[in-house]
C-alpha positions in Angstrom: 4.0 -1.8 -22.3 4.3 1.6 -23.9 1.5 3.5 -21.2 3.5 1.5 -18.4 6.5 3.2 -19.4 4.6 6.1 -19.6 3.3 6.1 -15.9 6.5 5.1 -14.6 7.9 8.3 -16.1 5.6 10.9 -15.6 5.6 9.5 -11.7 9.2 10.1 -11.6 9.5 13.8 -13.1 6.0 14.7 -11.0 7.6 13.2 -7.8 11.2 14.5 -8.6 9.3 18.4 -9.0 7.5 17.6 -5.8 11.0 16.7 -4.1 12.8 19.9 -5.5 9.7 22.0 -4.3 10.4 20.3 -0.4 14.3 21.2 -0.7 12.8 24.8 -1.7 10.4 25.2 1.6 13.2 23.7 3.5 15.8 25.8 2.6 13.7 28.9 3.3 12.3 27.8 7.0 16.7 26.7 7.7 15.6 23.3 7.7 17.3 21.3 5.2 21.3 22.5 5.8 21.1 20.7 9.0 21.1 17.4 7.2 22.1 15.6 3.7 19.0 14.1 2.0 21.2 10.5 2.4 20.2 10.9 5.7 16.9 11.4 6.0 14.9 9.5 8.0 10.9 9.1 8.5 9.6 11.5 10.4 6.1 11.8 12.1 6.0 15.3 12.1 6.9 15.8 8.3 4.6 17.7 6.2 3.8 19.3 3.2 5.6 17.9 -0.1 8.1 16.0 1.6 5.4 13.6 2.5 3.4 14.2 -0.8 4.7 11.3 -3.2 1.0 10.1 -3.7 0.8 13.2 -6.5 3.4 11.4 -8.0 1.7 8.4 -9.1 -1.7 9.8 -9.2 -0.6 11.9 -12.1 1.3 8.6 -13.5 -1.9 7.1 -14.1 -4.1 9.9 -15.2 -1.5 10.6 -17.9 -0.7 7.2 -19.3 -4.7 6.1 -19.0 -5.6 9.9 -20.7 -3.2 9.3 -23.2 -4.8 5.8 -24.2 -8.1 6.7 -24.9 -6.9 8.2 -28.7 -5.2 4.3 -29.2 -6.9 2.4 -31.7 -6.0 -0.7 -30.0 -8.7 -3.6 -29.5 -9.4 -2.8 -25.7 -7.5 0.6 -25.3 -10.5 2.7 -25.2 -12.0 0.3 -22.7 -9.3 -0.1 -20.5 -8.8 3.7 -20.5 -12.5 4.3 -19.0 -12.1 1.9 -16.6 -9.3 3.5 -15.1 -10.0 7.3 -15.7 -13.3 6.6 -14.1 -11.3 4.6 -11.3 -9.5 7.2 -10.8 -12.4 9.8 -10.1 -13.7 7.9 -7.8 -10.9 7.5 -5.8 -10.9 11.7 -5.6 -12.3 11.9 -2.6 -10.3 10.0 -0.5 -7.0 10.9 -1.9 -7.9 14.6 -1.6 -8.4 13.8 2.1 -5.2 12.2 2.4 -3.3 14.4 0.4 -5.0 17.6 2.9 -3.9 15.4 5.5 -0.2 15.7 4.1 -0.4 19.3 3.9 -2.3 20.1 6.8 -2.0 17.4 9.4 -5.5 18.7 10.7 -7.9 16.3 8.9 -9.5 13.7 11.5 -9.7 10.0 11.0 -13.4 10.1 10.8 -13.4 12.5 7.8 -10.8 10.2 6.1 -12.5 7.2 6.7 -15.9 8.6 5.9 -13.9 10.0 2.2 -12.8 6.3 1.6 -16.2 5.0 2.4 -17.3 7.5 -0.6 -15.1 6.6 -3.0 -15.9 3.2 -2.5 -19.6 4.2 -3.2 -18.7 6.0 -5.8 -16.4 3.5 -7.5 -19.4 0.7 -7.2 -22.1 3.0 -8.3 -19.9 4.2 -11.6 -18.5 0.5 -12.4 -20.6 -1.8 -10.7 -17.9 -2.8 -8.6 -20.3 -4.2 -5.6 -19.1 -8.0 -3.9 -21.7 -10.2 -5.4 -20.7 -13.1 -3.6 -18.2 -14.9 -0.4 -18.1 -18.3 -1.7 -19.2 -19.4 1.8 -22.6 -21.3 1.1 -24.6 -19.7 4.1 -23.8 -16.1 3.0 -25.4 -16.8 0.1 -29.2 -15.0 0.7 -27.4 -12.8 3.3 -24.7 -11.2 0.5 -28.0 -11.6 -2.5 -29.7 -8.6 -0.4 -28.6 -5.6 -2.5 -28.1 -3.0 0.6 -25.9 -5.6 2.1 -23.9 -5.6 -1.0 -23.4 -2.1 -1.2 -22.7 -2.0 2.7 -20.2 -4.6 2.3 -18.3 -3.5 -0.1 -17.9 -0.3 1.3 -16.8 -1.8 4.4 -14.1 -4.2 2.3 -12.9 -1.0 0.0 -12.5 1.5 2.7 -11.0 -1.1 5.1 -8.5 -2.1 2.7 -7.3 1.1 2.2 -7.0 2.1 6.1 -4.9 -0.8 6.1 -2.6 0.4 3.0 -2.2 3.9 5.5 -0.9 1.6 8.4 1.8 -0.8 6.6 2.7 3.0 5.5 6.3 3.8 7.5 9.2 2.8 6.2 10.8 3.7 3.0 9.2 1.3 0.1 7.5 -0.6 2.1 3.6 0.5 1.2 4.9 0.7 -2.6 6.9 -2.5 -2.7 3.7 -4.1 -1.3 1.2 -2.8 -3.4 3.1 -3.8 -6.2 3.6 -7.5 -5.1 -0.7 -7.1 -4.7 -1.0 -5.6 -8.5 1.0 -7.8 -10.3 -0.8 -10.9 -8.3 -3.8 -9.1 -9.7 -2.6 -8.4 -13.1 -1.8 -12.1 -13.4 -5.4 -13.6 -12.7 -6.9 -10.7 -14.6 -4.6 -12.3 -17.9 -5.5 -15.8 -17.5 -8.9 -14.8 -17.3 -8.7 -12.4 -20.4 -10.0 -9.6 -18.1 -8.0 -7.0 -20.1 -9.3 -3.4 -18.3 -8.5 -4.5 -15.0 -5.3 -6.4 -16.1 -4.1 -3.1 -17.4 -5.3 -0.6 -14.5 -3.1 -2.9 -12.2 -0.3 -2.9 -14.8 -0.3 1.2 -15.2 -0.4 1.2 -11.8 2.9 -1.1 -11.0 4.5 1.9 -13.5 3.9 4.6 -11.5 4.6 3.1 -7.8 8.0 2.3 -9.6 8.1 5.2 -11.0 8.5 6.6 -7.2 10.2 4.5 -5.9 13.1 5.0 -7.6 13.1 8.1 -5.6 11.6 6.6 -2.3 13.7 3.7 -2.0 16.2 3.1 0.0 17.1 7.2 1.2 13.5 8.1 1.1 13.5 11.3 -0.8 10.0 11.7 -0.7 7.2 9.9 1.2 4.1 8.2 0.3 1.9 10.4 2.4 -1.8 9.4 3.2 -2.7 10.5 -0.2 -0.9 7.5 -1.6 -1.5 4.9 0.3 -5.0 5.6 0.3 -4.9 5.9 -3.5 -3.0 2.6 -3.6 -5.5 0.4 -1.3 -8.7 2.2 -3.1 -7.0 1.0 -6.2 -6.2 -2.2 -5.4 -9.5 -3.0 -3.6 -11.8 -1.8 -6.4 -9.7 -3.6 -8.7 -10.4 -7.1 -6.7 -14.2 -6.5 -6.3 -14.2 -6.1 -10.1 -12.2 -9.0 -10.9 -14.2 -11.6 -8.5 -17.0 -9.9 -9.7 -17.0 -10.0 -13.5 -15.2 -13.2 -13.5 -17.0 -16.2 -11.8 -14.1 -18.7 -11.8 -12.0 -16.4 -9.4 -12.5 -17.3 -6.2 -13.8 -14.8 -3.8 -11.1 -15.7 -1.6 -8.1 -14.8 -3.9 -8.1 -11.1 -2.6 -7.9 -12.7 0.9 -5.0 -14.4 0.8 -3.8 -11.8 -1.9 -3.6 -9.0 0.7 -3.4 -11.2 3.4 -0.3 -9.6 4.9 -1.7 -5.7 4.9 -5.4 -6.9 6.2 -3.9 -9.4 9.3 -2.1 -5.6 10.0 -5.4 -4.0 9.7 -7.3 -6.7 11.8 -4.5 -7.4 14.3 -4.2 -4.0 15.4 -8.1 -3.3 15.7 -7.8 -6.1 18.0 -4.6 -4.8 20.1 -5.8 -1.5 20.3 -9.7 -1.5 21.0 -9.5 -5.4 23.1 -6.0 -5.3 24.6 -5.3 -1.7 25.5 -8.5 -0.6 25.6 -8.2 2.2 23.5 -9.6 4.0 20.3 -9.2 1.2 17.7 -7.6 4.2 15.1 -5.1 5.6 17.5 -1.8 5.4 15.8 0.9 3.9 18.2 4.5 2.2 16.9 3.9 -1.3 18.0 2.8 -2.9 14.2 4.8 -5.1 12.8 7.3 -3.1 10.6 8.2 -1.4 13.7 9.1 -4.2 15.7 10.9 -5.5 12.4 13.1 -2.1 12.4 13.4 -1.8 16.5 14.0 -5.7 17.0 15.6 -7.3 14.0 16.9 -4.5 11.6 18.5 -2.6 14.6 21.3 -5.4 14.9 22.6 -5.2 11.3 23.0 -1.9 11.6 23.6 -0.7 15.3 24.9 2.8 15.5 22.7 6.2 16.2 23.8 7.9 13.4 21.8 9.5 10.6 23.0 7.5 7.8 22.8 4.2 10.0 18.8 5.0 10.5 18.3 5.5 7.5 20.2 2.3 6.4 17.9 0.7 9.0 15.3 2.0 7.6 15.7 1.0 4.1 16.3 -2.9 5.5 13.1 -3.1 6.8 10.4 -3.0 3.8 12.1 -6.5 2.6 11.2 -8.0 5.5 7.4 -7.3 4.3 7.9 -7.8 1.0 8.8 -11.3 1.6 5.8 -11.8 3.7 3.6 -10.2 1.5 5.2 -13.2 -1.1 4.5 -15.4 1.1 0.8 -14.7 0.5 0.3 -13.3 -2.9 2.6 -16.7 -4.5 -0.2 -19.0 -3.4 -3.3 -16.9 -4.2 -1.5 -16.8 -8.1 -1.4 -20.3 -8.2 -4.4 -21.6 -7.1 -6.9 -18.7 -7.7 -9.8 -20.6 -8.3 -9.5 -23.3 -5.5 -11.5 -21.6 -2.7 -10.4 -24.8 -0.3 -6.9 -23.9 -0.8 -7.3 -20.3 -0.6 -9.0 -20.4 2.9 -6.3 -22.8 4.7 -4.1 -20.8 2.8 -5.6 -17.5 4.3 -5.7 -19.3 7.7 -1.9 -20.4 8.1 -1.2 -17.4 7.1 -2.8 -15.5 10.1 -1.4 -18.3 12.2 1.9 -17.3 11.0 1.4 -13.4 11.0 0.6 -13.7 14.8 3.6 -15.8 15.9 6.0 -14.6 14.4 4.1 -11.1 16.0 4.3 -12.8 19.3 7.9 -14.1 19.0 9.6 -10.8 18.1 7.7 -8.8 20.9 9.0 -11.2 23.6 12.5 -10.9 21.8 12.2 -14.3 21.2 12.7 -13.9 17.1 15.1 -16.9 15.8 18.5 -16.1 14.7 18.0 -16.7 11.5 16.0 -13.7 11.2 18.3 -11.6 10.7 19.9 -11.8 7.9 23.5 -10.7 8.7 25.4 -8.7 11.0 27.2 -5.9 10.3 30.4 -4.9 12.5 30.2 -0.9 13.5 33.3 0.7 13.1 33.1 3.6 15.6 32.5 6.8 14.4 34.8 9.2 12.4 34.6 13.2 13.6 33.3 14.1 10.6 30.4 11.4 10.9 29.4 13.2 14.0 29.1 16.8 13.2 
């Protein structure tokens, strides 16, 4: 409990310096006096350390995991390689997001190629490979050891893409990952797998850590370097867990992250089958933005600054609750693979009609949670 703490305070100073040193910049560019922070909203063409939270909770868990390797604790020392070595793996991609935040000049390829990497990197250095489906005739197909090693690459580097997408509203990539890491920490218990138990722990610390400050205004963002870091973490932390521990079924991560890989999945399919297109084109038709356009919108109506940003803040626990929705039956019946595939089935089902009902503005009422009646504007709220 001690190095959770731990993370969840150094990410708060680390992120709280990174979001004095963005009021700094912004003050000298005549940027920021246009504009309280309570009204900040997301913006695509942010950059620098107003979109650099990810440095946040990186040093959160390099920190607490450095300081536990002088414990004397049974497992500390353990736990505490595990992570730090975690951690260096995941370098590489978060170096490329993190350029990405600074830059905005780093192409998709070269990030995906970084994840692909780390993932390489994180197998090679903990023997994190997928070792088996759980699906009888994969069996001799997953036993060929360059198919392992291709796979998991594949699984790792997807999983964090799709961490980068559910990435765009204020605590809405953090509250998720968290949901993920405490579903995680929870099978690693029961099973008495303590490193991994403890990586997902530290790592709960410092995405809370940050989101004190990220949640609802939105101080500071995420950023490509932390969602990266988040889904690297995350994914290496399942491959070990299904891995090291027979009785956990290889469908637990499914359903586990079943709401951030339908987003990954779904919008391969939209853009590359529907439209045609280059399947890592961004575009603002995921779900989270027809959640904010076409349900949040009506509880809080108005164009002003504050209003967005109250919009904004409404709309991550919309996916928070579907993320429950997944992660609550993959904690309770871990090891039945049965359950976990119908499981992992309805929810897709589910995932693409509610999809389908919202973008034909068919979404039931019920939806939305309240409505909020807009008193119109004061002079003062229009300046």
């Amino acid at each position: 409990m001690t190095y959770i703490f731990a993370a969840l305070a150094v990410s708060f100073l680390v992120t709280l310096a990174v979001i004095r040193g963005h009021v700094a910049r912004s003050h000298m560019r005549g940027e920021f006096a246009v504009r309280r922070r309570a009204e900040w909203v997301r913006e695509p063409v942010l950059r620098g350390f107003g979109r650099a939270g990810g440095i946040g909770i990186a040093a959160g868990l390099f920190v607490s995991l450095f300081a536990r390797l002088f414990d004397d604790a049974l497992n500390a020392a353990a736990s505490a390689s595990t992570g730090l070595i975690l951690l260096g793996a995941a370098a590489p991609v978060f170096a490329a997001g993190l350029l990405e935040d600074f830059t905005q000049r780093v192409s998709k390829e070269v990030r995906l190629a970084a994840a692909f990497a780390s993932a390489a990197l994180a197998g090679g250095l903990l023997g994190a490979w997928v070792v088996r489906l759980d699906v009888p005739v994969l069996v001799p197909v997953i036993a060929v050891p360059a198919v392992s090693v291709a796979f998991t690459c594949l699984l790792v580097a997807g999983l964090t893409n799709a961490f980068n997408i559910i990435d765009g509203f204020n605590g809405l990539a953090g509250g998720v990952a968290a949901l993920i890491l405490l579903g995680v920490a929870y099978v690693a218990f029961k099973v008495g797998d303590i490193p991994v138990m403890a990586a997902a722990l530290t790592a709960v610390g410092a995405i809370t850590g940050f989101m004190v400050l990220n949640f609802p205004r939105g101080l500071v963002y995420l950023g490509d370097g932390g969602a990266y870091l988040l889904g690297f973490w995350i994914g290496v932390l399942l491959v070990l867990l299904v891995g090291r521990n027979p009785e956990v079924s290889a469908w637990f991560p499914v359903l586990l992250c079943a709401y951030p890989v339908c987003e990954l999945l779904f919008s391969i399919y939209r853009r590359g089958i529907v439209r045609r297109s280059h399947p890592g084109l961004p575009d603002l038709a995921h779900l989270h933005h027809l959640i904010y356009k076409r349900l949040v919108r009506w509880l809080v109506g108005t164009g002003l600054p504050a209003h967005r940003t109250q919009r904004n803040s409404l709309t991550a626990p919309y996916l928070w609750l579907l993320t429950s929705v997944g992660v609550a039956p993959a904690v309770m019946f871990w090891q039945a693979t049965s359950l976990l595939q119908i499981g992992s089935a309805l929810f897709a089902a589910a995932y693409i009609y509610a999809y389908a009902r919202i973008v034909k503005f068919r979404a039931p009422r019920w939806w939305v949670l309240r409505k909020t009646r807009q008193r119109p504007p004061s002079s003062r709220e229009r300046r």
